[in-house]
PDB file of N, CA, C and O in Angstrom:
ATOM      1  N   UNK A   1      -1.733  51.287  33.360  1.00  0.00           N
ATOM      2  CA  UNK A   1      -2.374  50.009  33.567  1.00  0.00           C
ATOM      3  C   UNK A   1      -2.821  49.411  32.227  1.00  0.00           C
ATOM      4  O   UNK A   1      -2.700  48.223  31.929  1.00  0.00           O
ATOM      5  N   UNK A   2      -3.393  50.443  31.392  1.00  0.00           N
ATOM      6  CA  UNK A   2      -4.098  49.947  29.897  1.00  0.00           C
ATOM      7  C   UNK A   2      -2.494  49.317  29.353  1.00  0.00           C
ATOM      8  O   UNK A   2      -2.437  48.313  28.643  1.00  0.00           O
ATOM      9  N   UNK A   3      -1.609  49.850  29.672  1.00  0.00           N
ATOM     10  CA  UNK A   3      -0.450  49.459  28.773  1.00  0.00           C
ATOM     11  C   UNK A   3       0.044  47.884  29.218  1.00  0.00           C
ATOM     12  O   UNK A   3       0.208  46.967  28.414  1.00  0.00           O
ATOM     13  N   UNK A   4       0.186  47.822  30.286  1.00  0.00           N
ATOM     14  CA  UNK A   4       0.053  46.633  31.099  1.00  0.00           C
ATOM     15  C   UNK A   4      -0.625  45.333  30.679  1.00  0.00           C
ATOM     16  O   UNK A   4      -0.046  44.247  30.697  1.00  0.00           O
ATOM     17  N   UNK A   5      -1.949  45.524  30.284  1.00  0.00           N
ATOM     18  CA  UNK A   5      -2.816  44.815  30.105  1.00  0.00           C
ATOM     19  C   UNK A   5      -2.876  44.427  28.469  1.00  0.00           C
ATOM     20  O   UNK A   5      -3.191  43.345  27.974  1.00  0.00           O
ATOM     21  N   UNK A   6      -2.569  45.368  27.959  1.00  0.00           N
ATOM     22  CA  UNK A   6      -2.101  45.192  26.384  1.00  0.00           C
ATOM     23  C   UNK A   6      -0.874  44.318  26.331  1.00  0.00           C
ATOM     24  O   UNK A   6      -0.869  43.635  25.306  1.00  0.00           O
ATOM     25  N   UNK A   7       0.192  44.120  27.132  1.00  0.00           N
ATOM     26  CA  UNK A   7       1.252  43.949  26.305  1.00  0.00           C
ATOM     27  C   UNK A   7       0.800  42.502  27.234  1.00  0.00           C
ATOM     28  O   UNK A   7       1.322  41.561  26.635  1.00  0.00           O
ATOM     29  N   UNK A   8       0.110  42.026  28.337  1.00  0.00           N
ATOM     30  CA  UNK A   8      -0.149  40.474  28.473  1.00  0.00           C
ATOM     31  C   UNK A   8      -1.137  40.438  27.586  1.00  0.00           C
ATOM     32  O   UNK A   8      -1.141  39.286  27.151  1.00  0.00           O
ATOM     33  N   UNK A   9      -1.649  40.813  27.274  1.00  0.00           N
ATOM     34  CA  UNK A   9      -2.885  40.157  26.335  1.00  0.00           C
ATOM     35  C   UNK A   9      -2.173  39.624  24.792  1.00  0.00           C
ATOM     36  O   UNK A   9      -2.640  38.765  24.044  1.00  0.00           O
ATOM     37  N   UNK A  10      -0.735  40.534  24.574  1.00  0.00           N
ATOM     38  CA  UNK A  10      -0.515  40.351  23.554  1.00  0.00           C
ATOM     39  C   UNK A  10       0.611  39.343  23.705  1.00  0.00           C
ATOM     40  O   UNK A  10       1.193  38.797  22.768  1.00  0.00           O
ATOM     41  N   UNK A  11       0.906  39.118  25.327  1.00  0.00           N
ATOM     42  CA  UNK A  11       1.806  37.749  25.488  1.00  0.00           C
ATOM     43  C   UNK A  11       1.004  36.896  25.231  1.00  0.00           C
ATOM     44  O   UNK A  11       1.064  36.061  24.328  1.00  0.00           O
ATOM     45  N   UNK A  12       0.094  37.071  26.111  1.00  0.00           N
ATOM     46  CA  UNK A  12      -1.055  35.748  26.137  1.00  0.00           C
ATOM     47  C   UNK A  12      -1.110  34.917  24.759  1.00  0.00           C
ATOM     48  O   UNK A  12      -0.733  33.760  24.573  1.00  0.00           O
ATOM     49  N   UNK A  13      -1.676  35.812  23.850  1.00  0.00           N
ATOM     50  CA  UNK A  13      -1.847  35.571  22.081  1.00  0.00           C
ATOM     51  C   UNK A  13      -0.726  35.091  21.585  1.00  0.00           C
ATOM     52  O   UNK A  13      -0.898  34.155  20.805  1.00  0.00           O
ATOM     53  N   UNK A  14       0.357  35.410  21.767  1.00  0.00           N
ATOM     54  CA  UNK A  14       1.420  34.899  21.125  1.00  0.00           C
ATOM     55  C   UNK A  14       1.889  33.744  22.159  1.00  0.00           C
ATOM     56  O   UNK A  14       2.890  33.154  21.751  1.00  0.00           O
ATOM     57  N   UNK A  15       1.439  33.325  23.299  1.00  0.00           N
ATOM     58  CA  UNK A  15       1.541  32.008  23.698  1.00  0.00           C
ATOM     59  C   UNK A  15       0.691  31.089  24.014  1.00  0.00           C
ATOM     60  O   UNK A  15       0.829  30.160  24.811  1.00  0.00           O
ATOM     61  N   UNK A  16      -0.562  31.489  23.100  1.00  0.00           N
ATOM     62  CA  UNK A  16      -1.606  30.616  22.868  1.00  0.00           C
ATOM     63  C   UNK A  16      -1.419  30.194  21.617  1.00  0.00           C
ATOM     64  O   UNK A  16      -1.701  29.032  21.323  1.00  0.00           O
ATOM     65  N   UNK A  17      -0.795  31.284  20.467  1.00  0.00           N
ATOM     66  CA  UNK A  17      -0.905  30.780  19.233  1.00  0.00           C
ATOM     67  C   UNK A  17       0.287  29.570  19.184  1.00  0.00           C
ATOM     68  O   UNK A  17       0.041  28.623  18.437  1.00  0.00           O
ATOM     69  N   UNK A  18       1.859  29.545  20.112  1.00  0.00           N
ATOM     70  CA  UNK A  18       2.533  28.959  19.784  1.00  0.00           C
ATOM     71  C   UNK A  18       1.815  27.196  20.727  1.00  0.00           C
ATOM     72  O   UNK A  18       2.200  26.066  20.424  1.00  0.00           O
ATOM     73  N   UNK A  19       1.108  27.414  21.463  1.00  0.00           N
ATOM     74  CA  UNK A  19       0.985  26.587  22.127  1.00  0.00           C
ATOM     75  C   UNK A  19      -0.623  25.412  20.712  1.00  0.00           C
ATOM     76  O   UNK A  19      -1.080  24.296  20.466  1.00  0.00           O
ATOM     77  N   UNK A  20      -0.670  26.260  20.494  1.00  0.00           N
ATOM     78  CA  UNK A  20      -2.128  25.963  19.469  1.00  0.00           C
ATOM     79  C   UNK A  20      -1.192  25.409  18.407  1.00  0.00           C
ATOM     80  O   UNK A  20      -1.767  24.558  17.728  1.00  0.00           O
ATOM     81  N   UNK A  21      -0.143  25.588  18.111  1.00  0.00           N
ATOM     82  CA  UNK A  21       0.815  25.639  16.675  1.00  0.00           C
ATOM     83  C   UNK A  21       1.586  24.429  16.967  1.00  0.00           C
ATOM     84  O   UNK A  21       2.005  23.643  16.117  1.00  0.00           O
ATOM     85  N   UNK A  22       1.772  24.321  18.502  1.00  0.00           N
ATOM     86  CA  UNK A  22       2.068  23.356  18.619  1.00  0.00           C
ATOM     87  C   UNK A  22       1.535  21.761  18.703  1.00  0.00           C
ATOM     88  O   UNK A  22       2.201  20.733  18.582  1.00  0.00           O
ATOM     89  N   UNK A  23       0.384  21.891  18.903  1.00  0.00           N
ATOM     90  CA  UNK A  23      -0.606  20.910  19.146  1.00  0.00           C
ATOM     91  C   UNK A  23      -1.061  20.682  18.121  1.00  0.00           C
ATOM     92  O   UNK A  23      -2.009  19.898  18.176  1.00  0.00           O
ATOM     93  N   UNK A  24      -0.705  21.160  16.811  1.00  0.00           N
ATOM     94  CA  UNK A  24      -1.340  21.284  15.975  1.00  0.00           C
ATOM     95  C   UNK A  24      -0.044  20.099  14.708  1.00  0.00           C
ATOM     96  O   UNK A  24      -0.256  19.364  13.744  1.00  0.00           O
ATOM     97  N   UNK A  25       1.066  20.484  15.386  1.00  0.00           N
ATOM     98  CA  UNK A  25       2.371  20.233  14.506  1.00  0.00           C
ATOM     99  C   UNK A  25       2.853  18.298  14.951  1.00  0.00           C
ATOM    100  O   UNK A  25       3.484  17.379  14.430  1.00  0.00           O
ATOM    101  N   UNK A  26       1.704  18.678  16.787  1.00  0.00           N
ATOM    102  CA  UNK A  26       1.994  16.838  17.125  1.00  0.00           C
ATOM    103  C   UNK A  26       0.890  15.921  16.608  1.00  0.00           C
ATOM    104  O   UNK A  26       1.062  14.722  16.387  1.00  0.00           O
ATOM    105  N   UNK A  27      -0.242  16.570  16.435  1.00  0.00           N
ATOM    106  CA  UNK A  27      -1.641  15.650  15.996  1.00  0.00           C
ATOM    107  C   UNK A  27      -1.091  15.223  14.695  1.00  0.00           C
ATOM    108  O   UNK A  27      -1.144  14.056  14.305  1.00  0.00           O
ATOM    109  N   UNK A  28      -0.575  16.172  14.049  1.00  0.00           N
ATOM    110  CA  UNK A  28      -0.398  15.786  12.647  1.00  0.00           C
ATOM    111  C   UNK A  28       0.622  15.117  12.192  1.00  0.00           C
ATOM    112  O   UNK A  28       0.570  14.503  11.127  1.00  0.00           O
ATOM    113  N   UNK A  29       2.242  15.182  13.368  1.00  0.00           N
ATOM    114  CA  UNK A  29       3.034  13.538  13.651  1.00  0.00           C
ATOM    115  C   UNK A  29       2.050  12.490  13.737  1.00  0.00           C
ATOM    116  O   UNK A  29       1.987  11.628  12.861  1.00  0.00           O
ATOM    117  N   UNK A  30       1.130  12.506  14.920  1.00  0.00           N
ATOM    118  CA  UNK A  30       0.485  11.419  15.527  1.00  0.00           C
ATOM    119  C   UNK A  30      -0.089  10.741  14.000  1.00  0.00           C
ATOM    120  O   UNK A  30      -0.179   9.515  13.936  1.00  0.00           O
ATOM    121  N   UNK A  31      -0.468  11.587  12.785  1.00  0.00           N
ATOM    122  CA  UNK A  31      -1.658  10.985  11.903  1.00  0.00           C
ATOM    123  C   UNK A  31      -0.783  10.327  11.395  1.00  0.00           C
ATOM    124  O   UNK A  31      -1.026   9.131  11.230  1.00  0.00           O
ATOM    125  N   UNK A  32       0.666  10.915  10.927  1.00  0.00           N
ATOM    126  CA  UNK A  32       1.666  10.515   9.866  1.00  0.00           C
ATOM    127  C   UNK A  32       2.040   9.226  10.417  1.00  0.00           C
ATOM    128  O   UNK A  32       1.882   8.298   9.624  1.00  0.00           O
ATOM    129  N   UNK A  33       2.573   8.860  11.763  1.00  0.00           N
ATOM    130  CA  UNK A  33       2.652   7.671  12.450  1.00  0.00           C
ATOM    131  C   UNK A  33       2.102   6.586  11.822  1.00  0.00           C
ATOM    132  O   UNK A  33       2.613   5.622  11.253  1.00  0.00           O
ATOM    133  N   UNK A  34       0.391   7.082  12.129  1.00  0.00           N
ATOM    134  CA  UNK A  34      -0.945   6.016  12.212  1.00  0.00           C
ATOM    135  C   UNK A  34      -0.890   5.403  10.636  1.00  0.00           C
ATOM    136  O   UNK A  34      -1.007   4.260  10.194  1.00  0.00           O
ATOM    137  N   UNK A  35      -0.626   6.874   9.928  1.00  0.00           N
ATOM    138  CA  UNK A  35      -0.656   6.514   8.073  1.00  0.00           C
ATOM    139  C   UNK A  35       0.313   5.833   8.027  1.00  0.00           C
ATOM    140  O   UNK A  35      -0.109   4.690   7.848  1.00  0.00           O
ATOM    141  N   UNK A  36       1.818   5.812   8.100  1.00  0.00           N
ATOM    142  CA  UNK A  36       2.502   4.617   7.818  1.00  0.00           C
ATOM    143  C   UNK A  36       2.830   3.616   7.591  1.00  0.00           C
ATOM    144  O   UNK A  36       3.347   2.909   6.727  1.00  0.00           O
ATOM    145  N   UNK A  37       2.114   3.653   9.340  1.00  0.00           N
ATOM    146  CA  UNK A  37       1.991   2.106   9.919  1.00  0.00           C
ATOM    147  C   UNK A  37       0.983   1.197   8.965  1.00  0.00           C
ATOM    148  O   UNK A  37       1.393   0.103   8.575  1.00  0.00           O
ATOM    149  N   UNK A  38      -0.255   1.631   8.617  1.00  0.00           N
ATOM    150  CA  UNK A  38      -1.317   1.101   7.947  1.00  0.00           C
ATOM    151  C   UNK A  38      -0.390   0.927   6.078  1.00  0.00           C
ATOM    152  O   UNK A  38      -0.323  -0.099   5.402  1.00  0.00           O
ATOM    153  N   UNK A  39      -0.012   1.855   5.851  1.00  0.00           N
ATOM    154  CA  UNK A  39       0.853   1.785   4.725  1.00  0.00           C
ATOM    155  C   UNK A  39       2.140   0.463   4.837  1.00  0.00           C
ATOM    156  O   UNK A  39       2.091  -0.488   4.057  1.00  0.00           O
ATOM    157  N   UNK A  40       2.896   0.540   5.565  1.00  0.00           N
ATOM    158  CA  UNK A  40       3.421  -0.738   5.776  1.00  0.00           C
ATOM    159  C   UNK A  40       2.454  -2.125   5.631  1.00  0.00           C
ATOM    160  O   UNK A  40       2.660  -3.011   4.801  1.00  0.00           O
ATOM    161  N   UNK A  41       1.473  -2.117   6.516  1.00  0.00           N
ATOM    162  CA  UNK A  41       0.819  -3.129   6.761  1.00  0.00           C
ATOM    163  C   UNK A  41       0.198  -3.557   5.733  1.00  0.00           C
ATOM    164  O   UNK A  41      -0.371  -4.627   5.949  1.00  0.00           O
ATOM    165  N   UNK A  42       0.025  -2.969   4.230  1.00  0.00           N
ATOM    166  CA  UNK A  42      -0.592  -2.897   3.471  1.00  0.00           C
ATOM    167  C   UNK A  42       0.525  -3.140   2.445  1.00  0.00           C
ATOM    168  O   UNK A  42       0.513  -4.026   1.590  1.00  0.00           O
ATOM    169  N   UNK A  43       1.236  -2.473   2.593  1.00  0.00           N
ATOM    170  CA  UNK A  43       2.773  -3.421   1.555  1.00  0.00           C
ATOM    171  C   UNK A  43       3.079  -4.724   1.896  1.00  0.00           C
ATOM    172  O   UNK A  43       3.320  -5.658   1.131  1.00  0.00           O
ATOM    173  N   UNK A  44       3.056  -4.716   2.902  1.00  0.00           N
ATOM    174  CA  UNK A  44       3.634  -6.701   3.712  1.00  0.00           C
ATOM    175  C   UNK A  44       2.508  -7.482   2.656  1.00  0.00           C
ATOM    176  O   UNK A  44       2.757  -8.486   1.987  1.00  0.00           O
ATOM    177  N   UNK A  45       1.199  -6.730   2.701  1.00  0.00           N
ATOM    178  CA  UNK A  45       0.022  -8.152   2.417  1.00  0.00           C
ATOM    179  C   UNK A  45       0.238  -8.168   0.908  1.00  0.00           C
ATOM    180  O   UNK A  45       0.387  -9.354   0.613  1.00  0.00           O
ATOM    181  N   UNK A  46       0.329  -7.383  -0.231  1.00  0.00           N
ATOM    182  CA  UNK A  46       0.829  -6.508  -1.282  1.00  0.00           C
ATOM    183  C   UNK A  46       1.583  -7.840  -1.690  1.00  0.00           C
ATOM    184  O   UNK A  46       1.246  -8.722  -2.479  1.00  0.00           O
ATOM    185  N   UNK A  47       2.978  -7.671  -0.713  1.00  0.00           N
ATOM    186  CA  UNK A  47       4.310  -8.961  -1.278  1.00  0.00           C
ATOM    187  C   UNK A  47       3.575 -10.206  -0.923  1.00  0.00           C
ATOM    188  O   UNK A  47       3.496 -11.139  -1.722  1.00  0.00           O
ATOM    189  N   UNK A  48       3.013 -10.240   0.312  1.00  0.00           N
ATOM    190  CA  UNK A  48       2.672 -11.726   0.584  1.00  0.00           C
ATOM    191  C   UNK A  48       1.397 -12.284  -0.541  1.00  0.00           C
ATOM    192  O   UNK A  48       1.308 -13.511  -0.598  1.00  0.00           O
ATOM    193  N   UNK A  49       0.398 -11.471  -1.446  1.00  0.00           N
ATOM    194  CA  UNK A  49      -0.350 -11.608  -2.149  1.00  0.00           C
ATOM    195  C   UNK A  49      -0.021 -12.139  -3.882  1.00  0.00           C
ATOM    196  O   UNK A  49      -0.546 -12.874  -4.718  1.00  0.00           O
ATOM    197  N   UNK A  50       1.137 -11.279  -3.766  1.00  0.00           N
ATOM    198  CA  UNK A  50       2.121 -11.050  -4.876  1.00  0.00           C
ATOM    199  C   UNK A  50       2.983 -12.349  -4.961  1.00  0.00           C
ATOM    200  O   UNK A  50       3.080 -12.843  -6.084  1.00  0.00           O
ATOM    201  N   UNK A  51       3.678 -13.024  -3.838  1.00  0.00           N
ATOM    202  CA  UNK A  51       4.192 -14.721  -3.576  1.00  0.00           C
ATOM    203  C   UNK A  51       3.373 -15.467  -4.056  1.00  0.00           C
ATOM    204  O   UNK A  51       3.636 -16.379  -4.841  1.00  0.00           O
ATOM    205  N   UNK A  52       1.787 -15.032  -3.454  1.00  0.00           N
ATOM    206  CA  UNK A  52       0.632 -15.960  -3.497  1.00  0.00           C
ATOM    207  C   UNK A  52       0.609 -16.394  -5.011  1.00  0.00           C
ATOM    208  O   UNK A  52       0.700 -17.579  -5.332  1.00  0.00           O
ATOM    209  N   UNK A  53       0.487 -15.406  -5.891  1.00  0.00           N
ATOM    210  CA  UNK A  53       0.156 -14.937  -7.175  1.00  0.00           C
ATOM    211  C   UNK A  53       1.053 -16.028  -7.801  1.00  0.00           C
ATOM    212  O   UNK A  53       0.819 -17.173  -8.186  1.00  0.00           O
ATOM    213  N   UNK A  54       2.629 -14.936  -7.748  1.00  0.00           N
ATOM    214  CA  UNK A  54       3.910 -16.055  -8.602  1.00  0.00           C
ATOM    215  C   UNK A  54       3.638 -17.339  -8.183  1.00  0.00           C
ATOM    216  O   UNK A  54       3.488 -18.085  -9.151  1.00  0.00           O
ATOM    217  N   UNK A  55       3.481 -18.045  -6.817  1.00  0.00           N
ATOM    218  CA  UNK A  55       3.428 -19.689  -6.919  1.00  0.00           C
ATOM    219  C   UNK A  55       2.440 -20.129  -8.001  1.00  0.00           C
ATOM    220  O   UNK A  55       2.633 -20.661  -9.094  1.00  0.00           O
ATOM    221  N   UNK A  56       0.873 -19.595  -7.112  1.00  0.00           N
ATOM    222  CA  UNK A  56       0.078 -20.126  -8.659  1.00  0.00           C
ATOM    223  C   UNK A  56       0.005 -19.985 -10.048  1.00  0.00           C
ATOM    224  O   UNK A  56      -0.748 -20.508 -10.870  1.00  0.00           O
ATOM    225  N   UNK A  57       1.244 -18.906 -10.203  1.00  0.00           N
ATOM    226  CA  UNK A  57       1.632 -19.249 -11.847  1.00  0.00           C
ATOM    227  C   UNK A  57       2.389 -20.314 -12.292  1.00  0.00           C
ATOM    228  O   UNK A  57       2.145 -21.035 -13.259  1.00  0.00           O
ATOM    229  N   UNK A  58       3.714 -20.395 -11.209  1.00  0.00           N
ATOM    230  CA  UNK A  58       4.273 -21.606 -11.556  1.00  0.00           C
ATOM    231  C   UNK A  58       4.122 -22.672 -11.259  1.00  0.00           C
ATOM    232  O   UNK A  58       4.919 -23.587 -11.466  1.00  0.00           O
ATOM    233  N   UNK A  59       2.932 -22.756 -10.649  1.00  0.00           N
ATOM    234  CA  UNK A  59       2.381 -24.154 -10.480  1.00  0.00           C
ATOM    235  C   UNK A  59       1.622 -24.555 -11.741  1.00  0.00           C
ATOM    236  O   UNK A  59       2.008 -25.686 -12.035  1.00  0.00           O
ATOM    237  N   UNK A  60       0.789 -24.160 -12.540  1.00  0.00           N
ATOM    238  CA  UNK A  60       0.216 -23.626 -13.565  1.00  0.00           C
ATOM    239  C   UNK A  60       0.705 -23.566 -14.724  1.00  0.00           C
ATOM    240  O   UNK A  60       0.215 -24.014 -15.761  1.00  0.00           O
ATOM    241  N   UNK A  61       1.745 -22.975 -14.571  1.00  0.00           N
ATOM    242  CA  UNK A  61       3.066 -23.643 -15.748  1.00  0.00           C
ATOM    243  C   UNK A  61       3.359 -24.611 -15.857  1.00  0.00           C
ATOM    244  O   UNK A  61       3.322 -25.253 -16.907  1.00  0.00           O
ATOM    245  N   UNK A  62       3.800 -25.054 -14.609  1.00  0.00           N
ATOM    246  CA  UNK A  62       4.391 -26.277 -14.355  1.00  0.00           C
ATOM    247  C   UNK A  62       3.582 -27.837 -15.009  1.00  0.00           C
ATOM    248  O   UNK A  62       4.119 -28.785 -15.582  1.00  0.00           O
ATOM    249  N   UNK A  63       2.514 -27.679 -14.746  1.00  0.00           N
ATOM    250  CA  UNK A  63       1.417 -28.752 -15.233  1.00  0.00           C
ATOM    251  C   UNK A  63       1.144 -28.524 -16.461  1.00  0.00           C
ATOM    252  O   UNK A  63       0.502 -29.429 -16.994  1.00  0.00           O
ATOM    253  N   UNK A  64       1.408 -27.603 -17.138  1.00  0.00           N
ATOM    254  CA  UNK A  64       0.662 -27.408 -17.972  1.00  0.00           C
ATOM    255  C   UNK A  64       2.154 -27.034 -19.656  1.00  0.00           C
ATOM    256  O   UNK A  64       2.029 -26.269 -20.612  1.00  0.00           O
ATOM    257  N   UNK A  65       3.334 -27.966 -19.295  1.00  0.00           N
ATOM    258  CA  UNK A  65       4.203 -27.437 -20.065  1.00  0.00           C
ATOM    259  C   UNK A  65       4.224 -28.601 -20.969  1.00  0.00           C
ATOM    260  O   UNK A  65       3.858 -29.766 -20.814  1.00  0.00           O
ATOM    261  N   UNK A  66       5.037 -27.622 -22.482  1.00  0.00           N
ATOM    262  CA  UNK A  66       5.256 -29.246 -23.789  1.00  0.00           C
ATOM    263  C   UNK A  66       4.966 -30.077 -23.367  1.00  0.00           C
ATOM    264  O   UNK A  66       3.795 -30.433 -23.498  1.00  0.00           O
ATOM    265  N   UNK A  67       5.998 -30.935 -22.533  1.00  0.00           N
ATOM    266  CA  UNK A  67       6.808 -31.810 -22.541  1.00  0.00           C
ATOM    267  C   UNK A  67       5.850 -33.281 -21.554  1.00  0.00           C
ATOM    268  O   UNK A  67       6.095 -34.463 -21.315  1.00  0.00           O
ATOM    269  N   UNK A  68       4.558 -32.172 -21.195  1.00  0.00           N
ATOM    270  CA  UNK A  68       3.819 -33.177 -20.066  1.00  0.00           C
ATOM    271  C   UNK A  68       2.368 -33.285 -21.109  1.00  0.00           C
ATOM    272  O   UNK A  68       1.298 -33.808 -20.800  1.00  0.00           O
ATOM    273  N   UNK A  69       2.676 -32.706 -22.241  1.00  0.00           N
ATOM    274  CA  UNK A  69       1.176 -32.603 -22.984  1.00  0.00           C
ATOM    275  C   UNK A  69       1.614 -33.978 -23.791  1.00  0.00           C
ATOM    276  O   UNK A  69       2.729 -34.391 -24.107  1.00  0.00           O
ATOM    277  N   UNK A  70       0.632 -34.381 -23.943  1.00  0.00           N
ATOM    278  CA  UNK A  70       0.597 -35.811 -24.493  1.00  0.00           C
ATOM    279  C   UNK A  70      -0.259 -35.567 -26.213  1.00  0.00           C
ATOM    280  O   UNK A  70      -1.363 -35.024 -26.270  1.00  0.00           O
ATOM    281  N   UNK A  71       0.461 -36.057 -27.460  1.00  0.00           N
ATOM    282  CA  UNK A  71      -0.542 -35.975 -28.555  1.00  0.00           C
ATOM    283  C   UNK A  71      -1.349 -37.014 -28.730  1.00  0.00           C
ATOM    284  O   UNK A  71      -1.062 -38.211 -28.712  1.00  0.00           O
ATOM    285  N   UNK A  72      -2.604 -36.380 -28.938  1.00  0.00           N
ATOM    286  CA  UNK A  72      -3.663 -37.735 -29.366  1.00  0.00           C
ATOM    287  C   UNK A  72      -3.876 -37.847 -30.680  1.00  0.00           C
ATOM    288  O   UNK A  72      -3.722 -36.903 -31.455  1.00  0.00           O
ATOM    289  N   UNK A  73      -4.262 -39.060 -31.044  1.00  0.00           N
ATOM    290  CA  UNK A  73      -4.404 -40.012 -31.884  1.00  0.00           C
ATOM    291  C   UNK A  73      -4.463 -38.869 -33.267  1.00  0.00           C
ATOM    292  O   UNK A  73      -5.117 -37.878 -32.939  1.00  0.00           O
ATOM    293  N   UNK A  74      -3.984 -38.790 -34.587  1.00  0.00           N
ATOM    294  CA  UNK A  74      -3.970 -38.404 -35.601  1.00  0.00           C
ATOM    295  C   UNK A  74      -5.722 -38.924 -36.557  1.00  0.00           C
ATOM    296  O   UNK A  74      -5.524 -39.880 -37.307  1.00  0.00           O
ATOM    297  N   UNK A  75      -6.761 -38.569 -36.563  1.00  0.00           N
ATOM    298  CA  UNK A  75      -7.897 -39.222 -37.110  1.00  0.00           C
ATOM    299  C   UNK A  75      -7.879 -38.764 -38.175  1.00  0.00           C
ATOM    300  O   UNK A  75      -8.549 -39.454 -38.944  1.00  0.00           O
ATOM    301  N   UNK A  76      -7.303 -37.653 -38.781  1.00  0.00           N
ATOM    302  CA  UNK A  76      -7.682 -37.121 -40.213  1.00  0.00           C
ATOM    303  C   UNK A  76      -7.288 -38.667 -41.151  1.00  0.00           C
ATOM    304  O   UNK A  76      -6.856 -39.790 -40.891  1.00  0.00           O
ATOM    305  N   UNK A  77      -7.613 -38.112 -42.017  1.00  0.00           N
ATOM    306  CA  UNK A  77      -7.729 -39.499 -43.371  1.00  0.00           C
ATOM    307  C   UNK A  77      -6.700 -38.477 -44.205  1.00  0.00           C
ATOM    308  O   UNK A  77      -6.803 -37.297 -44.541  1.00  0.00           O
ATOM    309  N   UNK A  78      -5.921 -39.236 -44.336  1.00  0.00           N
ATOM    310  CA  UNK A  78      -4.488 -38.428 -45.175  1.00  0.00           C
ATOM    311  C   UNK A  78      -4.877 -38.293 -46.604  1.00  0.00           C
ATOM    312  O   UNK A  78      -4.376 -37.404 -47.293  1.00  0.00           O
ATOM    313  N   UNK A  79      -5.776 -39.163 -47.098  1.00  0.00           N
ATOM    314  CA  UNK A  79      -6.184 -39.316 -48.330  1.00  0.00           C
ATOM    315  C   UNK A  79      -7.212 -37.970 -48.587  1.00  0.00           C
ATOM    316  O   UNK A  79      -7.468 -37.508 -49.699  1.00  0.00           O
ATOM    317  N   UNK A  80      -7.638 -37.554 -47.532  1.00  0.00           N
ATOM    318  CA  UNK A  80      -8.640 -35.737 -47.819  1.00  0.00           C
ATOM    319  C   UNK A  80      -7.717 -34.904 -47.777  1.00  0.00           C
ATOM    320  O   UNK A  80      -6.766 -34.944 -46.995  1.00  0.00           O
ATOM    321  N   UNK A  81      -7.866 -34.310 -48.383  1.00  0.00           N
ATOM    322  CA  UNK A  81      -7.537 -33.031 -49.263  1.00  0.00           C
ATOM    323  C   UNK A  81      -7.951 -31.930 -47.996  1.00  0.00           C
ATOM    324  O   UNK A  81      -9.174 -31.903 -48.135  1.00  0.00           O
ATOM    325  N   UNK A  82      -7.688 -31.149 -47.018  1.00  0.00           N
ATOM    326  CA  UNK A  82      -7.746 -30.170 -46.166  1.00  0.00           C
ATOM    327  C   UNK A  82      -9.052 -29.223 -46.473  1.00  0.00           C
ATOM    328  O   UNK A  82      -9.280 -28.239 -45.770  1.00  0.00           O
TER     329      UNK A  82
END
């Protein structure tokens, strides 16, 4: 009977541990899932921040190039010496 009871106890254990091993191997899919997803969601805003960025440079450029700068009036007195 002792022998009996040993060798379920020692099923038992070895199908608690696989059952524990297992629950253990889906929580930690489930996290990798959750992390992704938030990782994606966090690259999308990343590029869309990053668009944001490049327009207001070249808008910024854009106004602000040679060809739209205007020179004002020359006041030095040519006759001074620098």
């Amino acid at each position: 009977m002792r022998g009996h009871l040993a060798n379920f106890r020692e099923e038992f254990r070895d199908e608690l541990f696989d059952a524990i091993a297992e629950f253990g191997v889906r929580l930690i899919e489930q996290e990798r899932v959750a992390v992704n997803r938030k990782l994606n969601e966090l690259r999308c805003e990343n590029a869309e921040i990053k668009g944001m960025l490049g327009t207001m440079l070249r808008l910024y450029a854009g106004e602000t190039k040679a060809a739209d700068v205007i020179d004002l009036p020359d006041w030095r007195k040519r006759d001074v010496a620098a």
